[in-house]
N, CA, C and O atoms as CSV, one atom per row, in Angstrom:
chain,resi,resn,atom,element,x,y,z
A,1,UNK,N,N,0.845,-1.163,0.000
A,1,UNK,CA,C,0.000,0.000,0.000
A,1,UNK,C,C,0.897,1.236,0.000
A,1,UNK,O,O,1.721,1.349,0.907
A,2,UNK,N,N,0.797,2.209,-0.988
A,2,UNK,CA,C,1.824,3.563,-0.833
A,2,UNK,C,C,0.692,4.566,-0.527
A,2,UNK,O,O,-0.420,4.643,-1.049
A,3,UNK,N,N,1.218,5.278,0.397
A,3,UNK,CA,C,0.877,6.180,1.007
A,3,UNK,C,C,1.471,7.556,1.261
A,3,UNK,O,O,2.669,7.686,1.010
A,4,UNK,N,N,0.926,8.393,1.635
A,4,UNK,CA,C,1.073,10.047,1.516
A,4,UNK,C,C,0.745,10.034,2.991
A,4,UNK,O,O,0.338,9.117,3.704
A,5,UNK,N,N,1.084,11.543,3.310
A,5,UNK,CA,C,0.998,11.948,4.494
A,5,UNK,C,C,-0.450,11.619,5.061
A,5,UNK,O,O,-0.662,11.058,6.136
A,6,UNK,N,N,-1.257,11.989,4.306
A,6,UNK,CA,C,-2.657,11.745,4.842
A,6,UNK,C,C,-2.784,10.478,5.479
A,6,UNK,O,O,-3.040,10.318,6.672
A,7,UNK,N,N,-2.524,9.264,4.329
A,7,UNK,CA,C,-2.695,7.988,4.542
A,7,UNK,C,C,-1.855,6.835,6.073
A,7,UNK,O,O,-2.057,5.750,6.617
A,8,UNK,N,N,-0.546,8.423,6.190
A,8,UNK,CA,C,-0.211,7.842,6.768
A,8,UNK,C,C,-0.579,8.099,8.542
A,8,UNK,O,O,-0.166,7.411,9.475
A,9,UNK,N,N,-1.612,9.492,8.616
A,9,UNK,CA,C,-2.337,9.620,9.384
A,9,UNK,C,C,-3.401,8.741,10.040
A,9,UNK,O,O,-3.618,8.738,11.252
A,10,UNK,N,N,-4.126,7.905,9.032
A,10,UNK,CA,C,-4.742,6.926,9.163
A,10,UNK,C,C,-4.188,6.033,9.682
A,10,UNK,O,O,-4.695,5.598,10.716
A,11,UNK,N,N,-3.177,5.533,9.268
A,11,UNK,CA,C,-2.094,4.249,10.226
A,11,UNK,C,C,-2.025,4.195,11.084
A,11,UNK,O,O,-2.338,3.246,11.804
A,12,UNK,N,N,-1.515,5.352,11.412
A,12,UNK,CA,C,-1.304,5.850,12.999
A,12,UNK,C,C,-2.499,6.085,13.747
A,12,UNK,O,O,-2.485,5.894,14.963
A,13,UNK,N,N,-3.226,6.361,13.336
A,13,UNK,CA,C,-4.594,6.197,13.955
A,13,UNK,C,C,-5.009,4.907,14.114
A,13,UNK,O,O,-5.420,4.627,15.239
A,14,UNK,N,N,-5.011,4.082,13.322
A,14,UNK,CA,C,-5.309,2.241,12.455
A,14,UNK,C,C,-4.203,1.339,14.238
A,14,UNK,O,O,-4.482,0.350,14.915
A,15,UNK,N,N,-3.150,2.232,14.316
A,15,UNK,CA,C,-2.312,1.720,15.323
A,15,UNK,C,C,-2.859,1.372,16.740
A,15,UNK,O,O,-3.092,0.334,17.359
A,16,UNK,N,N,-2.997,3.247,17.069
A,16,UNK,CA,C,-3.528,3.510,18.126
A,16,UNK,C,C,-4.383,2.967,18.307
A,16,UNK,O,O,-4.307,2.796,19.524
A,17,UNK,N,N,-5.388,2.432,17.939
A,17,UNK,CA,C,-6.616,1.649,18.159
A,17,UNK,C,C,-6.189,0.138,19.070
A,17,UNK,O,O,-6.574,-0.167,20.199
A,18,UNK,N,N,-5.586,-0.374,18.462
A,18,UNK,CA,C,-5.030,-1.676,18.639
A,18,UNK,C,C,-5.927,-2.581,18.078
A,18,UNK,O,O,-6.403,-3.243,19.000
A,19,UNK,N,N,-6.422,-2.952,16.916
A,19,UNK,CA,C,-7.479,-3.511,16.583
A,19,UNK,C,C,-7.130,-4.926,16.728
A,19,UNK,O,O,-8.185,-5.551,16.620
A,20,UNK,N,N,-6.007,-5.847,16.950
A,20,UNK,CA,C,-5.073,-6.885,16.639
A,20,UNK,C,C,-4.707,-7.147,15.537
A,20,UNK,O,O,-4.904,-8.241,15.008
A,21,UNK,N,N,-3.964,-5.955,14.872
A,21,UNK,CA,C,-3.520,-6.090,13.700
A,21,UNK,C,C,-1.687,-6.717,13.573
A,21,UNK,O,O,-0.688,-6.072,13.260
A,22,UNK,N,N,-1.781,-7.794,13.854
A,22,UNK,CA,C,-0.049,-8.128,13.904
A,22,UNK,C,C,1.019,-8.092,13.106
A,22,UNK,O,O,2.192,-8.362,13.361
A,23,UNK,N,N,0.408,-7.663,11.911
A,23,UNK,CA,C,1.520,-7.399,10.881
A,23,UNK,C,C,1.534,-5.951,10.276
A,23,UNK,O,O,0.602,-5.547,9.581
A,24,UNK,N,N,2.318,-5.409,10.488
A,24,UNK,CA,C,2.533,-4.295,9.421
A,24,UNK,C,C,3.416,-3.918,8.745
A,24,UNK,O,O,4.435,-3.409,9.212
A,25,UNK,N,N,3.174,-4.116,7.350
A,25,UNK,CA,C,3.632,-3.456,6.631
A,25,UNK,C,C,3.783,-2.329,5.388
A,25,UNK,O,O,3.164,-2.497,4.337
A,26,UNK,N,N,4.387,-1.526,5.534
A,26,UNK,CA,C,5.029,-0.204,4.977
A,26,UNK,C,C,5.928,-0.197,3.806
A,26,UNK,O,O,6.582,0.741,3.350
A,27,UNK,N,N,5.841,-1.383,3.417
A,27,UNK,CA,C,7.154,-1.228,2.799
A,27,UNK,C,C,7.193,-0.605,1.338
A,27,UNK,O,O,6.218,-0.911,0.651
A,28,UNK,N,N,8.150,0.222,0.733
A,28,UNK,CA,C,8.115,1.036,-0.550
A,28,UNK,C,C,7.442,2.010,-0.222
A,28,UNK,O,O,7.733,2.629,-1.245
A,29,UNK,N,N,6.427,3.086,0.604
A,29,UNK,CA,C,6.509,3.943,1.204
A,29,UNK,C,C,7.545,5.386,0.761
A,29,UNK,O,O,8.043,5.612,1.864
A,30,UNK,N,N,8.098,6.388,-0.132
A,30,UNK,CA,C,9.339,6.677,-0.313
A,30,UNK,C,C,8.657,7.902,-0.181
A,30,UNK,O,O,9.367,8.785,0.300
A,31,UNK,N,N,7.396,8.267,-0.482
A,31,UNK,CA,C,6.491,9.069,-0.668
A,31,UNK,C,C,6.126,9.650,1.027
A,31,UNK,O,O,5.435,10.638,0.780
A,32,UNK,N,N,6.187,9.593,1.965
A,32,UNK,CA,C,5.922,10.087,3.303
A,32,UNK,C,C,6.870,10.858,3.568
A,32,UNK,O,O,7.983,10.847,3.042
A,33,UNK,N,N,6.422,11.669,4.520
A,33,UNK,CA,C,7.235,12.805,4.368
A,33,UNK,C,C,7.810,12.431,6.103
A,33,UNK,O,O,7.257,11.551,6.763
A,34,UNK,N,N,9.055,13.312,6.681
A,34,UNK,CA,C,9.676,12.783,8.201
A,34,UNK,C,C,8.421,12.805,8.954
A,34,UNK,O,O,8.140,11.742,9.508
A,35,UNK,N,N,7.236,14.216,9.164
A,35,UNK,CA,C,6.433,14.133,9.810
A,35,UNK,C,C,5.203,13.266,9.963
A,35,UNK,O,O,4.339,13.547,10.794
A,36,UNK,N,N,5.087,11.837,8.884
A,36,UNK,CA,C,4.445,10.759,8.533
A,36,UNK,C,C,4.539,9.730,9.429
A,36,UNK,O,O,3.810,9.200,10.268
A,37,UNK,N,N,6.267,9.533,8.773
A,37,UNK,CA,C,6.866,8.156,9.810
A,37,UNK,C,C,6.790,8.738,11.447
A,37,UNK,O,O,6.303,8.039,12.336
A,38,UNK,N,N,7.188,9.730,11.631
A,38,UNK,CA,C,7.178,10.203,13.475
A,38,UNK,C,C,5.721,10.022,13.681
A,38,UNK,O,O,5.629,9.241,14.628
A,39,UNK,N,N,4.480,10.366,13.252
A,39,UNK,CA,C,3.440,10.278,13.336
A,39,UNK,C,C,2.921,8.361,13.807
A,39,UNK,O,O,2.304,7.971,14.798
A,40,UNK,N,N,3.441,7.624,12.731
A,40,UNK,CA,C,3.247,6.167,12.784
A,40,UNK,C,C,4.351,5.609,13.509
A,40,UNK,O,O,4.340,4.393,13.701
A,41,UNK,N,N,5.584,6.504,14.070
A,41,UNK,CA,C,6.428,5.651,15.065
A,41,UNK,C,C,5.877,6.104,16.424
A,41,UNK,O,O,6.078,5.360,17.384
A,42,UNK,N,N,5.257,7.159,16.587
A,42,UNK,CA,C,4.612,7.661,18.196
A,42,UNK,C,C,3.858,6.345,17.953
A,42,UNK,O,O,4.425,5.311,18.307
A,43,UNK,N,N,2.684,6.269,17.408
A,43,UNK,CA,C,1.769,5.496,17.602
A,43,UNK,C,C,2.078,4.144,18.493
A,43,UNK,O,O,1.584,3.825,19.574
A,44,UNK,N,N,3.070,3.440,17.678
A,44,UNK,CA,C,3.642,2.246,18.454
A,44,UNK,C,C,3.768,2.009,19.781
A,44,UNK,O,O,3.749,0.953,20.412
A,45,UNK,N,N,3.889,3.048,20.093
A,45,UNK,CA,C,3.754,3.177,21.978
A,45,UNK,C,C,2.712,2.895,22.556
A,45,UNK,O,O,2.527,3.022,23.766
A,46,UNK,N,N,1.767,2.401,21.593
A,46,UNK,CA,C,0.901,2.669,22.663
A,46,UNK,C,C,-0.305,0.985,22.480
A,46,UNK,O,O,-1.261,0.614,23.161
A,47,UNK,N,N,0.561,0.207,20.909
A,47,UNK,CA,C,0.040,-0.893,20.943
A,47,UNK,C,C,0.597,-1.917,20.933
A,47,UNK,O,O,1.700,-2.004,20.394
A,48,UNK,N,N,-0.051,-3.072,21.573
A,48,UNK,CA,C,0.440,-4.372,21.926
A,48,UNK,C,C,-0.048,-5.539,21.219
A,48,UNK,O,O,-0.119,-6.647,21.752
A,49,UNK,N,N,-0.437,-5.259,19.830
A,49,UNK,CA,C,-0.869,-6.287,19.145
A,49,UNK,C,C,0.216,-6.683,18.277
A,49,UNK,O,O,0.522,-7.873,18.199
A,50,UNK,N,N,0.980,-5.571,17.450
A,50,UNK,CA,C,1.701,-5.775,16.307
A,50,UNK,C,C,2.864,-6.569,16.552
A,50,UNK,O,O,3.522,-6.135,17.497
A,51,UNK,N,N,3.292,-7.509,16.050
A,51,UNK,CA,C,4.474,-8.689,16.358
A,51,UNK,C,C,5.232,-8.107,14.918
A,51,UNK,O,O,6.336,-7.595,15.098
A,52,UNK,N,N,4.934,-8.133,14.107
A,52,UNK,CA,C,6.197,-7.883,12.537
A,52,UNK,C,C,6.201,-6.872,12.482
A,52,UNK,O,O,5.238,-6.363,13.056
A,53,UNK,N,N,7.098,-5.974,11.876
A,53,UNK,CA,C,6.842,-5.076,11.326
A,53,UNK,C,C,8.062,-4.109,10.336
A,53,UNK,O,O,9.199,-3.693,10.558
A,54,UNK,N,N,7.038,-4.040,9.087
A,54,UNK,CA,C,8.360,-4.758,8.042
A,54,UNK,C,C,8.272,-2.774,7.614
A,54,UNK,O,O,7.254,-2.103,7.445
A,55,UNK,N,N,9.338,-2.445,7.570
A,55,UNK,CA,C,9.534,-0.599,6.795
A,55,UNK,C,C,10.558,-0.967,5.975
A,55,UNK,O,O,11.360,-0.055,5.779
A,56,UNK,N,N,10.799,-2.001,5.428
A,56,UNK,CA,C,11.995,-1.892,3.974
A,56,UNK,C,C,11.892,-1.000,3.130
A,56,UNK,O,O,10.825,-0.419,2.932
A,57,UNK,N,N,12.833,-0.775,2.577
A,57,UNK,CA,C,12.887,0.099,1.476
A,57,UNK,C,C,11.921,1.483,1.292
A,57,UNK,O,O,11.411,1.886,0.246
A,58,UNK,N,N,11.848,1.990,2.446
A,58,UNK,CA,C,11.148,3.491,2.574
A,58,UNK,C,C,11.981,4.700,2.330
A,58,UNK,O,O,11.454,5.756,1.981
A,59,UNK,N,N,13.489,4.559,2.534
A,59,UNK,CA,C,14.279,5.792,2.485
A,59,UNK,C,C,13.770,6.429,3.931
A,59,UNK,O,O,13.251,7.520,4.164
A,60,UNK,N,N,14.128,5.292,4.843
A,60,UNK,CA,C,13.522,6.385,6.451
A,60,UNK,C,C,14.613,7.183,6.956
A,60,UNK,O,O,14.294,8.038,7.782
A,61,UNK,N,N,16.079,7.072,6.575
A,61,UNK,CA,C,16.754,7.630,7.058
A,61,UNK,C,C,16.847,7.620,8.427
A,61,UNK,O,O,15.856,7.414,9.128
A,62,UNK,N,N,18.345,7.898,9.042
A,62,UNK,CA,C,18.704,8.042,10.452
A,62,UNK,C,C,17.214,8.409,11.440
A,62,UNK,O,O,16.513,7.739,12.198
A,63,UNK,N,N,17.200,9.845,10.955
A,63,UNK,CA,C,16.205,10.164,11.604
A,63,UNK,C,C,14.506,9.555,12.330
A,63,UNK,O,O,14.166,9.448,13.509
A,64,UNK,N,N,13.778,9.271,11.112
A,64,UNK,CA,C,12.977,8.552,11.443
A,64,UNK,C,C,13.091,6.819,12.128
A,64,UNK,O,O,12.529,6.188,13.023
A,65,UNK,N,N,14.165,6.558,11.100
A,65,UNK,CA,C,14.435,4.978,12.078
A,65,UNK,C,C,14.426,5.091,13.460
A,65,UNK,O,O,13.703,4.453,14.224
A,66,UNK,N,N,15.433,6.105,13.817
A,66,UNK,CA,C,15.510,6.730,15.124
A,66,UNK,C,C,14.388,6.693,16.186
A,66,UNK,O,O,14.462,6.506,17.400
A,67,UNK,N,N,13.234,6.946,15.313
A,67,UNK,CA,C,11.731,7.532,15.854
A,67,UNK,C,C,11.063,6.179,16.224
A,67,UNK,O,O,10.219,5.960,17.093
A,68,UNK,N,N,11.658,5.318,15.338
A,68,UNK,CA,C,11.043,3.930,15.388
A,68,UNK,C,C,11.364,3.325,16.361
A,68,UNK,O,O,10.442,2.817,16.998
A,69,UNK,N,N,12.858,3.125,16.896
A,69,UNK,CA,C,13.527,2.530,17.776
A,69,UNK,C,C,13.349,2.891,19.244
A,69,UNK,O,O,13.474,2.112,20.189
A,70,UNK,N,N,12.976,4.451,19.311
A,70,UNK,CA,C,12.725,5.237,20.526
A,70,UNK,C,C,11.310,4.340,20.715
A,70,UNK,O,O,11.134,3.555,21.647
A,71,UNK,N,N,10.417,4.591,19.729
A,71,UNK,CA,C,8.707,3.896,20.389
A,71,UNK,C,C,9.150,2.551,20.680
A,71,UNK,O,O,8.620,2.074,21.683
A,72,UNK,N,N,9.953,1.831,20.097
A,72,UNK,CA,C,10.032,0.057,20.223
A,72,UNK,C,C,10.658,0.294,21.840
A,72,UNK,O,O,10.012,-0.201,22.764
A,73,UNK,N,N,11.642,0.890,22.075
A,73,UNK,CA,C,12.434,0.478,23.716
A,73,UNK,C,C,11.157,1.343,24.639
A,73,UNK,O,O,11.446,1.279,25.834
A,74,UNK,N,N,9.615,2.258,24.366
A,74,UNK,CA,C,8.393,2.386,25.450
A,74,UNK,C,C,7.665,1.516,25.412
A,74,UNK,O,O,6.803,1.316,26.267
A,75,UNK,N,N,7.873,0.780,24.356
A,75,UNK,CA,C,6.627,-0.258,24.121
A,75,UNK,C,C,7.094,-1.985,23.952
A,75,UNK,O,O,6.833,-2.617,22.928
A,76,UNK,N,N,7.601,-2.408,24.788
A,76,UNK,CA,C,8.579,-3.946,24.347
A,76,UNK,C,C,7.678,-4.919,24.960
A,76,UNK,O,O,8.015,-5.729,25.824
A,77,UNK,N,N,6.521,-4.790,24.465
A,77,UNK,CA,C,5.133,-6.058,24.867
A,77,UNK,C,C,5.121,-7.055,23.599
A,77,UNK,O,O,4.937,-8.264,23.744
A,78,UNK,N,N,5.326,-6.471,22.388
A,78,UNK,CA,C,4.783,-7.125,21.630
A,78,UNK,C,C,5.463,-7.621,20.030
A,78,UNK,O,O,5.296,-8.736,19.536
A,79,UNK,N,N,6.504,-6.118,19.205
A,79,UNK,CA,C,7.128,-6.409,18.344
A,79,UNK,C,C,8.651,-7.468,18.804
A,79,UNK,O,O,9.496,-7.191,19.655
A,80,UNK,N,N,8.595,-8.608,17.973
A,80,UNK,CA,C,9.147,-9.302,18.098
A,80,UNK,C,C,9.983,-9.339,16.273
A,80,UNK,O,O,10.742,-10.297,16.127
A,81,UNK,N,N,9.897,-8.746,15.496
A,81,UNK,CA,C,10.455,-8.831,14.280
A,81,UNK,C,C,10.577,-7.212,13.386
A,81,UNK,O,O,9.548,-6.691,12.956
A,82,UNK,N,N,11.462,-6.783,13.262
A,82,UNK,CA,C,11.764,-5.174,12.317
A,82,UNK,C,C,12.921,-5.796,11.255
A,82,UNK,O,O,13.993,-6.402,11.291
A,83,UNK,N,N,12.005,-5.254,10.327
A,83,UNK,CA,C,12.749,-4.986,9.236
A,83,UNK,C,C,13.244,-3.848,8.492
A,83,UNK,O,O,12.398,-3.173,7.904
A,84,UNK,N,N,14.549,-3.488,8.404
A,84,UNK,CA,C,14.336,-1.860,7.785
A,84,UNK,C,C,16.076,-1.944,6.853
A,84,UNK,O,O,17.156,-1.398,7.077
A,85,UNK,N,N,15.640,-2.820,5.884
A,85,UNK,CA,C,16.395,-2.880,5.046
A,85,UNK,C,C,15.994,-2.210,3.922
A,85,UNK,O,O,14.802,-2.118,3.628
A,86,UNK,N,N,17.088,-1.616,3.106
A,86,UNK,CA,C,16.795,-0.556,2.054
A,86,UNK,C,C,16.727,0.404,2.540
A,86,UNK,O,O,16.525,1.032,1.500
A,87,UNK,N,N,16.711,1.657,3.795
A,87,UNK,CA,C,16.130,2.505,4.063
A,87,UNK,C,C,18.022,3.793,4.416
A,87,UNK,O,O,17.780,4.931,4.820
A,88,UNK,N,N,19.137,3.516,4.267
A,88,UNK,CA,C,20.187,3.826,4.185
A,88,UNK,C,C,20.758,4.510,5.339
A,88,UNK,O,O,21.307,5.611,5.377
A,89,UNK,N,N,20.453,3.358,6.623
A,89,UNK,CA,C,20.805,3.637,8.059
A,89,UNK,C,C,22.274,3.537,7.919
A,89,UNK,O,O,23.010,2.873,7.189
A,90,UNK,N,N,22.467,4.438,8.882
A,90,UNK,CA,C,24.173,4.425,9.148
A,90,UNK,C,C,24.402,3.553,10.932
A,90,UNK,O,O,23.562,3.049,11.679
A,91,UNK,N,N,25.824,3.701,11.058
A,91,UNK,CA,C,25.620,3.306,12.839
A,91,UNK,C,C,24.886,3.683,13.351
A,91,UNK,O,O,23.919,3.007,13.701
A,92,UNK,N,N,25.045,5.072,13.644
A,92,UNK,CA,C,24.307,5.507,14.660
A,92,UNK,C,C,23.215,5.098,15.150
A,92,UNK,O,O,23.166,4.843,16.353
A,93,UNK,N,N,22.006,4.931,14.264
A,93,UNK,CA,C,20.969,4.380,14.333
A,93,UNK,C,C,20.973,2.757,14.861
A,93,UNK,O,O,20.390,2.302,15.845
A,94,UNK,N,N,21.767,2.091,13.943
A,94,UNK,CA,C,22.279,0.815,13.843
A,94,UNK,C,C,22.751,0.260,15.550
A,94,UNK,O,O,22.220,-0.807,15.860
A,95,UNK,N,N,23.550,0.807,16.484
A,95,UNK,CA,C,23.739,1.239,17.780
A,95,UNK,C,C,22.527,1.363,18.663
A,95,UNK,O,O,22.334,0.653,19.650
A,96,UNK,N,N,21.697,2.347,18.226
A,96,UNK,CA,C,20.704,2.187,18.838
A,96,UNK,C,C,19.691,1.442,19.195
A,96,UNK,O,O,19.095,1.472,20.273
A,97,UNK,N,N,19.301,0.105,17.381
A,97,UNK,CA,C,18.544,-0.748,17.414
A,97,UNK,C,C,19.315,-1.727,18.541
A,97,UNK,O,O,18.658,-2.344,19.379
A,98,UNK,N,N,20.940,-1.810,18.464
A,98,UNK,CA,C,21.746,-2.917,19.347
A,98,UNK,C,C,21.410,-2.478,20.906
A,98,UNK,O,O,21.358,-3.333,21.791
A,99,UNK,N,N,21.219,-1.270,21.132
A,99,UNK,CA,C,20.821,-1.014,22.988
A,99,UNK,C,C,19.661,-1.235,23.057
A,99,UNK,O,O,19.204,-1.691,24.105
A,100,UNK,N,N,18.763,-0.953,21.854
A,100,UNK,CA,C,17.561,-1.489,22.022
A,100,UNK,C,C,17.042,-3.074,22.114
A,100,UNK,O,O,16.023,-3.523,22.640
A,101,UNK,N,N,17.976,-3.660,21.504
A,101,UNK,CA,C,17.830,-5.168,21.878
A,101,UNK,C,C,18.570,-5.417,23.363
A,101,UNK,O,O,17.903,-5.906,24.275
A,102,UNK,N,N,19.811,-5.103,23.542
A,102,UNK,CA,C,19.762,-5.654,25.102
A,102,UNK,C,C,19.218,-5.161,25.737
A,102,UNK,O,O,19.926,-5.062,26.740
A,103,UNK,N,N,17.838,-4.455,26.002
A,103,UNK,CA,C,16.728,-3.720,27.070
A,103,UNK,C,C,15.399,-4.688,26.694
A,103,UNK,O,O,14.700,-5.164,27.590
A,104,UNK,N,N,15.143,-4.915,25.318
A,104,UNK,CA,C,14.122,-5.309,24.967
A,104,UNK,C,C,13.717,-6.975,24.525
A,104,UNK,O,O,13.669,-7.343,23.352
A,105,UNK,N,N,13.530,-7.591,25.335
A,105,UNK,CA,C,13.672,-9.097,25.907
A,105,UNK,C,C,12.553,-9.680,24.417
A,105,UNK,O,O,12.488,-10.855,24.056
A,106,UNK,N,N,11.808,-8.555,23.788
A,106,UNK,CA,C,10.432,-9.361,22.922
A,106,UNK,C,C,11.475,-9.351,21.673
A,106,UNK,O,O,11.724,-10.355,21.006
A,107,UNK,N,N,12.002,-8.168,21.473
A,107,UNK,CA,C,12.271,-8.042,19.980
A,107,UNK,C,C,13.761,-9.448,19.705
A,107,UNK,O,O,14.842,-9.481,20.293
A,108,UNK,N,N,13.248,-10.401,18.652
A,108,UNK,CA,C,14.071,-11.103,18.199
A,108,UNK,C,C,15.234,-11.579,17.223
A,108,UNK,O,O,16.242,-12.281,17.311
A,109,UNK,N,N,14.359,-10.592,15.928
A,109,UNK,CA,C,14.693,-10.676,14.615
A,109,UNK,C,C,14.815,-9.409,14.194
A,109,UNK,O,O,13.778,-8.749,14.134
A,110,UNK,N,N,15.901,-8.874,13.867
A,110,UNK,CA,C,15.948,-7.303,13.249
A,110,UNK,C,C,16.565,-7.499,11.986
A,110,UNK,O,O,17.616,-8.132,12.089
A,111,UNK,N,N,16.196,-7.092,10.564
A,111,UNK,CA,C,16.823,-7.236,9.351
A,111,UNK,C,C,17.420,-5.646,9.016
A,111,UNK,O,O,16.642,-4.836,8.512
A,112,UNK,N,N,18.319,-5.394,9.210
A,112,UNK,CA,C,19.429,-4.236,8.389
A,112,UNK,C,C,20.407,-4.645,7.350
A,112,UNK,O,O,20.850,-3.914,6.464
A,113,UNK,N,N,20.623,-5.578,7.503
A,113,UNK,CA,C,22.055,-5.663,6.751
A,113,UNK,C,C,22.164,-5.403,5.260
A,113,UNK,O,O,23.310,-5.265,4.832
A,114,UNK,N,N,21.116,-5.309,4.364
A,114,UNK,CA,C,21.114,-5.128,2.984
A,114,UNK,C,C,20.469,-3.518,2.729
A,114,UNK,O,O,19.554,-3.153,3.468
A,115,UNK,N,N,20.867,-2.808,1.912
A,115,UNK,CA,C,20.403,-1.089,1.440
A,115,UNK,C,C,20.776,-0.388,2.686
A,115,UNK,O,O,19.944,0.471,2.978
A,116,UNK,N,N,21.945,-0.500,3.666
A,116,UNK,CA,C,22.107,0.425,4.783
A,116,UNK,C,C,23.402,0.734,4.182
A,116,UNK,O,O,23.891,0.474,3.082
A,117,UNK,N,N,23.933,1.533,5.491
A,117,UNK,CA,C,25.592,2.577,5.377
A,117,UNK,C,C,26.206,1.723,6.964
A,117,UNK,O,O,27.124,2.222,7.614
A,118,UNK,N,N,25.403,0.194,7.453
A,118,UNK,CA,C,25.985,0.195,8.781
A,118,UNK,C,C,27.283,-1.053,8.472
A,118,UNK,O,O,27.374,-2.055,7.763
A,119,UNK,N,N,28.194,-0.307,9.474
A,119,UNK,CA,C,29.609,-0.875,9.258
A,119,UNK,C,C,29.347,-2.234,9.306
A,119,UNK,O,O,28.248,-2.575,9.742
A,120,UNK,N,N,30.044,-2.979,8.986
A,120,UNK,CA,C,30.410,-4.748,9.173
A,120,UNK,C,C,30.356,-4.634,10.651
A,120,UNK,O,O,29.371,-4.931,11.327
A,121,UNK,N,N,31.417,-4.209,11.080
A,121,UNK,CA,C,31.669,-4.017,13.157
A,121,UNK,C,C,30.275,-4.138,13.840
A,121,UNK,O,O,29.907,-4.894,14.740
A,122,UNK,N,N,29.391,-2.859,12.926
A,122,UNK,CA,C,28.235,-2.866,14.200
A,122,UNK,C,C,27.591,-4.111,13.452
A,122,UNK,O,O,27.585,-5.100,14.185
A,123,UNK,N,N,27.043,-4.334,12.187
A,123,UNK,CA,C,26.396,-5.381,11.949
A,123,UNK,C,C,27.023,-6.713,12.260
A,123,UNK,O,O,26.305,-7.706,12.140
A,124,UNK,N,N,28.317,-6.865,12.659
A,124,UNK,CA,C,28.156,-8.059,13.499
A,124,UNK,C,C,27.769,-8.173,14.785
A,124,UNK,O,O,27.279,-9.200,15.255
A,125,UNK,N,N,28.020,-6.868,15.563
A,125,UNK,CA,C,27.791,-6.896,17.246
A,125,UNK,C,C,26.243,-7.211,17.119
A,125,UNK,O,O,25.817,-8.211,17.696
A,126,UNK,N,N,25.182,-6.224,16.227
A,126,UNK,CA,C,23.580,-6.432,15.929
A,126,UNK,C,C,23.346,-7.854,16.195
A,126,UNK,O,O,22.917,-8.296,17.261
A,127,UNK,N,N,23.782,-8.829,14.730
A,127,UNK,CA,C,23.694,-10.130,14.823
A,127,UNK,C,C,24.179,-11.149,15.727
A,127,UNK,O,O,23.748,-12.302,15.683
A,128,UNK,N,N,25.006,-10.789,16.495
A,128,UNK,CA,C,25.067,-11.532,17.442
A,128,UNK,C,C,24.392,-11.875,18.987
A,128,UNK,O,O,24.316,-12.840,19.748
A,129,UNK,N,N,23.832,-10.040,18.928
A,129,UNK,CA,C,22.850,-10.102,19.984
A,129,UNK,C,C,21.965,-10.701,19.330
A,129,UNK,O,O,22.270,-11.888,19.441
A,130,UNK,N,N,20.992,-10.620,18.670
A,130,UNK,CA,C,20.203,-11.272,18.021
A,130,UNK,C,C,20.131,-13.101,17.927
A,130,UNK,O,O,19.259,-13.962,18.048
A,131,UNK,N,N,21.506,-13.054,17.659
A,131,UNK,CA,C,22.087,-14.560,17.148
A,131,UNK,C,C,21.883,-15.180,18.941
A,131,UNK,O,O,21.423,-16.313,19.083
A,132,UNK,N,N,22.083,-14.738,19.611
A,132,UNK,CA,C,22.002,-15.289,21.434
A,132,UNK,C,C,20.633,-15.464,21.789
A,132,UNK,O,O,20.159,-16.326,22.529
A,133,UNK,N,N,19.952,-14.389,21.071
A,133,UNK,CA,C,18.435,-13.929,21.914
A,133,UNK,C,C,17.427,-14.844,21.047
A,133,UNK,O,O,16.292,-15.006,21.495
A,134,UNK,N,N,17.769,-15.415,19.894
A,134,UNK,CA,C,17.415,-16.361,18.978
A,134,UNK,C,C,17.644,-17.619,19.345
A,134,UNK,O,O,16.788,-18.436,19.009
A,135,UNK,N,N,18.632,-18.024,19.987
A,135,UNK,CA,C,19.045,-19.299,20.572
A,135,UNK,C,C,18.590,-19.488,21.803
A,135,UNK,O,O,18.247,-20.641,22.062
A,136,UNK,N,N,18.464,-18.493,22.843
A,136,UNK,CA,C,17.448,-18.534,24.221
A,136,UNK,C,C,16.391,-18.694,23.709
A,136,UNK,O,O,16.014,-19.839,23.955
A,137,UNK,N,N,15.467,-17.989,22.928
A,137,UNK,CA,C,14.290,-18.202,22.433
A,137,UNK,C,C,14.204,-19.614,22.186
A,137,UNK,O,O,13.205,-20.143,22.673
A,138,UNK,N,N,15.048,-20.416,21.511
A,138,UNK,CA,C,14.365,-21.881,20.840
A,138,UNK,C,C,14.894,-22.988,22.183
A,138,UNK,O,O,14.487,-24.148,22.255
A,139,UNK,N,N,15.806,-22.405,23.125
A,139,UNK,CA,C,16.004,-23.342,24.735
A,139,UNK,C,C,14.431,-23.172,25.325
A,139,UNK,O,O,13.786,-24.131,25.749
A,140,UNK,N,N,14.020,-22.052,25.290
A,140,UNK,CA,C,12.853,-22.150,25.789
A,140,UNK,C,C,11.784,-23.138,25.329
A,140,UNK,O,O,10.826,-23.555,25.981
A,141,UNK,N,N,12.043,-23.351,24.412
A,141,UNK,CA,C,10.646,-24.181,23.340
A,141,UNK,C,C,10.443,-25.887,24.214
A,141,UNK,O,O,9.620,-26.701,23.794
């Protein structure tokens, strides 16, 4: 679904609700403007249904990823999978999703490594938290 600012008002509204919508995705999106994605990354805070949630290839840049990662470490009930490949994150951001996984016990699966600017260094430290929190996950089973 591509969407415009408007549409992406609705999302965020579509969010806030919590209707049990567990998947979302955004992806190809290139068309939203920063005040779109901040709009649909507040939202996240505030629901506990969504488990996936795929933003590939949006062009979200530092910034908004940023926005994303801040709502995921208020809200760690429920996303257990981000994807935000294609979108041309650098470390910084990249760093942040990694503190955000050692705080956030739900999130399991994070996909960056393809269409970003993040070093090999941090994308291995990423995957390895991941790679641990993936392997506790299946001891548990």
């Amino acid at each position: 679904m591509l969407l415009t600012s408007g549409g992406a008002s609705a999302v965020a509204r579509l969010i806030r609700a919590n209707v049990g919508l567990t998947c979302l995705s955004l992806t190809g999106n290139k068309e939203i403007p920063a005040n779109g994605w901040s709009e649909i990354a507040d939202s996240l805070q505030h629901n506990t249904a969504i488990t996936t949630l795929e933003l590939h290839h949006n062009a979200l840049g530092d910034a908004s990823a940023g926005r994303f990662v801040d709502s995921l470490s208020r809200n760690a009930l429920a996303v257990h999978t981000v994807d935000l490949e294609g979108n041309q994150l650098g470390d910084e951001v990249a760093e942040k999703i990694r503190e955000l996984l050692a705080v956030n016990g739900t999130l399991t699966t994070v996909h960056v490594r393809s269409g970003n600017r993040i070093s090999e260094q941090v994308l291995a430290e990423m995957e390895s938290v991941v790679a641990g929190r993936q392997r506790a996950s299946s001891d548990d089973v």
